[in-house]
N, C-alpha and C positions, 0 to 999 in steps of 0.2 A: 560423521561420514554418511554419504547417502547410502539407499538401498540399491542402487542402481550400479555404484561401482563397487559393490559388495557382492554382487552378482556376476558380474563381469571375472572378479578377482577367483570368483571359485566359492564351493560353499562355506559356512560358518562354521565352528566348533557346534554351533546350537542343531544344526542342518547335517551335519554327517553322520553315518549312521553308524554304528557301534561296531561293523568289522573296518571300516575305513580308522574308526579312531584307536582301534587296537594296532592297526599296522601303522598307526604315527608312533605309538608305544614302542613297539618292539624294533622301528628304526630309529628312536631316542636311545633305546638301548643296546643297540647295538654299538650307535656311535660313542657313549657313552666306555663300551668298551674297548672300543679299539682307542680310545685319546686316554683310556690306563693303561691299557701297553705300549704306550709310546712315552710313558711317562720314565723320566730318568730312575735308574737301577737302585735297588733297596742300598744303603749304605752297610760294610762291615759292620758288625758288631763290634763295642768300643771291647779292649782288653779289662779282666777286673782291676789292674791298676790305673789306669787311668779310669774307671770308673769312680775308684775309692777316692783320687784327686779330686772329681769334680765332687763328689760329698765333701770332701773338705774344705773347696772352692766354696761350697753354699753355704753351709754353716760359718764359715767364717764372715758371710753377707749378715747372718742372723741378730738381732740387735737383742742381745740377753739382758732379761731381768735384772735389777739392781738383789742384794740382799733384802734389803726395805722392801721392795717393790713385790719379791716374792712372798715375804712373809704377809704380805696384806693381802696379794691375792689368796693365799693360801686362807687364811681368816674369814676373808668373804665365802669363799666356796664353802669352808664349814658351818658358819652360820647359814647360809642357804639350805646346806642339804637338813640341817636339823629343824631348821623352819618347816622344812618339807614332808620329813618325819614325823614331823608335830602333827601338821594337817592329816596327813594319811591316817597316824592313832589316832585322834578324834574323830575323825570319820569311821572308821571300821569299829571304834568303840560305838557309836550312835548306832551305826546298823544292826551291830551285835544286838543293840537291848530294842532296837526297834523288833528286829524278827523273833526274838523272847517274846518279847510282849505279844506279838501276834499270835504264836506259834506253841506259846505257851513254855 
């Protein structure tokens, strides 16, 4: 775009000065709120029966674990977390005897 119909058209964002760019601000927000009041009405609150349907409705989507399928993930998680165990005592063991040995 030239400079020439850039000038014609009004100033730039770069070119206006900071109370002109606060009042684009505060008529962004203004409009901003009037098109939320205009916006369709909050819905009822559902009943807690039909809430507990739809928990039911979703759980019944759920694709449950086989018995096998549980016991292996069960398995891995325990071998992990003791892996992990493992790590963390050997480490806290090492520092123990490194800060002895500094510290006397």
């Amino acid at each position: 775009m030239d400079a020439a119909p850039r000038k014609a058209a009004g100033k730039t964002d770069e070119r206006k000065s900071r109370s002109e760019r606060r009042a684009e601000r505060v008529k962004t927000r203004a409009k901003a709120k009037s098109s939320a009041e205009k916006r369709a009405p909050r819905k009822k609150r559902a009943s807690p029966a039909l809430y507990y349907r739809q928990i039911v409705a979703e759980l019944r989507k759920v694709v449950w674990p086989t018995r096998t399928e549980l016991g292996t993930y069960t398995s891995v998680v325990i071998v992990f977390v003791l892996c992990i165990i493992a790590i963390i005592a050997l480490f806290d063991y090492g520092l123990t005897h490194a800060v002895q040995a500094v510290f006397g």
